[in-house]
C-alpha positions as CSV (number, residue, x, y, z in Angstrom):
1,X,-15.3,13.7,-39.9
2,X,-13.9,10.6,-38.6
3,X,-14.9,9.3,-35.4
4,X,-12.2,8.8,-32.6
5,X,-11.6,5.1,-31.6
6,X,-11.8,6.0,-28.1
7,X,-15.6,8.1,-28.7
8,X,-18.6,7.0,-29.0
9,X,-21.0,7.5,-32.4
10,X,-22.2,10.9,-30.3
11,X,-18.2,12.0,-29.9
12,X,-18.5,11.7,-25.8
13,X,-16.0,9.6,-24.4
14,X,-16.7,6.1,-22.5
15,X,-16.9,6.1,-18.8
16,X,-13.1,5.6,-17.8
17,X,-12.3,3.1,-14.9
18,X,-9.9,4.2,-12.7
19,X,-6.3,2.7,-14.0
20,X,-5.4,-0.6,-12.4
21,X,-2.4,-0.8,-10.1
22,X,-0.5,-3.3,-8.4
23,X,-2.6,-4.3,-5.5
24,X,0.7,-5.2,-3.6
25,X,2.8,-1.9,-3.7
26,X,-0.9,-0.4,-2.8
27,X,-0.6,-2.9,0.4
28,X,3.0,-2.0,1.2
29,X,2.5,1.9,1.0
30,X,-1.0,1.7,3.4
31,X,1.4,-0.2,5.4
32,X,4.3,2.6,5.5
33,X,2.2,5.5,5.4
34,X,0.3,3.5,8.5
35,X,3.7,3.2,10.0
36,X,4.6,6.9,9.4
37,X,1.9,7.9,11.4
38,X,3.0,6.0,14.6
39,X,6.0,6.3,16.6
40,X,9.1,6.3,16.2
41,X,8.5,2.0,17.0
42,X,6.0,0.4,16.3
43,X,4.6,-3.1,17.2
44,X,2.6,-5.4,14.8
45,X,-0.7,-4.7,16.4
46,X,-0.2,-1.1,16.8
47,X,0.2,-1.3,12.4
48,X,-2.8,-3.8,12.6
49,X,-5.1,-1.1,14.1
50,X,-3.9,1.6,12.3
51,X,-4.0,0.2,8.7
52,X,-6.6,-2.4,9.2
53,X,-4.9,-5.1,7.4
54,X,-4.2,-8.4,9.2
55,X,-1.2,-8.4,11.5
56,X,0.3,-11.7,9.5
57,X,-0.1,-9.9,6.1
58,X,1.8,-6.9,7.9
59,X,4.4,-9.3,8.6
60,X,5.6,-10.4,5.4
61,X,5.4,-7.1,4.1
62,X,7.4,-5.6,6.6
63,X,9.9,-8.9,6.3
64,X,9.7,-7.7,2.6
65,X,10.4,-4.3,3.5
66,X,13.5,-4.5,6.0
67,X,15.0,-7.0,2.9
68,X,14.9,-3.9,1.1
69,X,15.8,-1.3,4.0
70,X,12.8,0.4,4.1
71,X,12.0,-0.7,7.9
72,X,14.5,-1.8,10.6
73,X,13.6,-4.3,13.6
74,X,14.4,-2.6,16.6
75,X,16.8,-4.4,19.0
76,X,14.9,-7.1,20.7
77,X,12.9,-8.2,18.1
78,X,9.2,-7.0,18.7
79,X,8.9,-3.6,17.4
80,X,9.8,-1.9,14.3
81,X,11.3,1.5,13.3
């Protein structure tokens, strides 16, 4: 019987690593699930200590994401909704 590509000589399969994603949609969902989880606003340091991801990375993702309407600055400029 032929042997699967994908299986070994003993017919078990190879250890499969887990599937590589897009490391920045990854960055941008820990951001809004982070964001979720906050009031209704937000501030950049309140996302900083709830995601753990540097407060200017947060900021150009969440530039990123009011471009796209996923986010809205609040009036005033400092917080985020």
């Amino acid at each position: 019987m032929p042997v699967n590509a994908d299986e070994g000589a003993s017919g078990a399969r190879p250890d499969r690593r887990k599937p590589r994603g897009i490391d920045s949609v990854e960055v941008a969902g820990r951001i809004l699930q982070g964001a979720v989880r906050l009031e209704h606003t937000f501030r950049l340091k309140d996302l900083d200590q709830a995601t753990g991801i540097a407060s200017a990375t947060i900021y150009r993702y969440l530039v990123s994401l009011a471009e796209v309407g996923l986010v809205q600055r609040a009036p005033g400029g400092s917080r985020y909704t």
